[in-house]
C-alpha positions as CSV (number, residue, x, y, z in Angstrom):
1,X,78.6,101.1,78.0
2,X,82.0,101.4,79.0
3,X,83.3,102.6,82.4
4,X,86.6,104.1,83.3
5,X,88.2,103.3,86.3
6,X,90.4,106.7,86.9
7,X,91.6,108.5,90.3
8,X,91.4,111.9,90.5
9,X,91.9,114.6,93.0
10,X,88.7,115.6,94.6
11,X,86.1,113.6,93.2
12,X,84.2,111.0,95.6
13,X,84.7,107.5,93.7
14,X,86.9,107.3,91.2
15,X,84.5,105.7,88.5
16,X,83.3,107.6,85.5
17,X,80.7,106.9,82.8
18,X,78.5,105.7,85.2
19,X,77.8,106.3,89.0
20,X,78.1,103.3,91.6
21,X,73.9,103.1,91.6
22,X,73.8,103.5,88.0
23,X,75.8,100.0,87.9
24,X,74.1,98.4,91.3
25,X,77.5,98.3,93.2
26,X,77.8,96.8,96.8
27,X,78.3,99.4,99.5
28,X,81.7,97.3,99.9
29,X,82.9,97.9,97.0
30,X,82.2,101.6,96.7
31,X,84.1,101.5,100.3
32,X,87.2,99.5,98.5
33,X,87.0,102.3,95.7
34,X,86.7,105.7,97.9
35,X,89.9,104.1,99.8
36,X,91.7,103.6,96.7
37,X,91.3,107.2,95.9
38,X,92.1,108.5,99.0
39,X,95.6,106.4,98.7
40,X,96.0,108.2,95.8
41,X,95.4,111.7,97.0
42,X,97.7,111.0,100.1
43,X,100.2,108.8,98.3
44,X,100.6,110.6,94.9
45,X,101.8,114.6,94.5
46,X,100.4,116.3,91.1
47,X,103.5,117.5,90.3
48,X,105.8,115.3,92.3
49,X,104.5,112.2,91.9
50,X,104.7,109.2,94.2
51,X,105.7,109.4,97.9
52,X,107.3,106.5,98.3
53,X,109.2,103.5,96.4
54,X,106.5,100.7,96.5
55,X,103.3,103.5,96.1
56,X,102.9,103.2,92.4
57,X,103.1,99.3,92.5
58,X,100.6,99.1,95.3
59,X,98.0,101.8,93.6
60,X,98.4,99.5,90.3
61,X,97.7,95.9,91.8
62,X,94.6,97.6,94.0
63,X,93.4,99.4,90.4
64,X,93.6,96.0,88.8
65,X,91.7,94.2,91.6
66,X,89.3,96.5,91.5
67,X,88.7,96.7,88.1
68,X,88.1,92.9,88.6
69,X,85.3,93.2,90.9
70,X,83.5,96.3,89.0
71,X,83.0,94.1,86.0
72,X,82.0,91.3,88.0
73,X,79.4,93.5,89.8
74,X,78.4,95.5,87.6
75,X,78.6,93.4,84.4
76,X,80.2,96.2,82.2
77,X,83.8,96.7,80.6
78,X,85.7,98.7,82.7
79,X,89.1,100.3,81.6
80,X,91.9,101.0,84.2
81,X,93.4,104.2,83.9
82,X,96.6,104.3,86.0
């Protein structure tokens, strides 16, 4: 199984292939990931794009920590879609 580490406008966490419980993730980091998404929805306009200069760099390094700590939890690849 591979999950996909993707924000999108509207869902709840931004993971898809799998739910959090499917994978056993901590309430933490389900909490670190709903935040992330909700940066995204308030940060990044669908047809605009990012609000503001250093937005994009700061959604990336988040996405990439928390891609870290999905495959640590949850012992799965996990792709980062940015």
């Amino acid at each position: 199984m591979t999950v996909r580490l993707m924000s999108d406008y509207g869902c709840d966490v931004p993971l898809w292939g799998a739910t959090p419980e499917d994978l056993g993730l901590s309430d933490a980091l389900v909490e670190e990931l709903r935040d992330w998404r909700r940066f995204f929805e308030e940060r990044c306009h669908w047809e605009d794009g990012w609000r503001g200069a250093g937005d994009a760099e700061h959604y990336a390094s988040e996405g990439r920590r928390l891609r870290r700590w999905v495959q640590a939890e949850a012992g799965v690849p996990v792709e980062l879609d940015l």
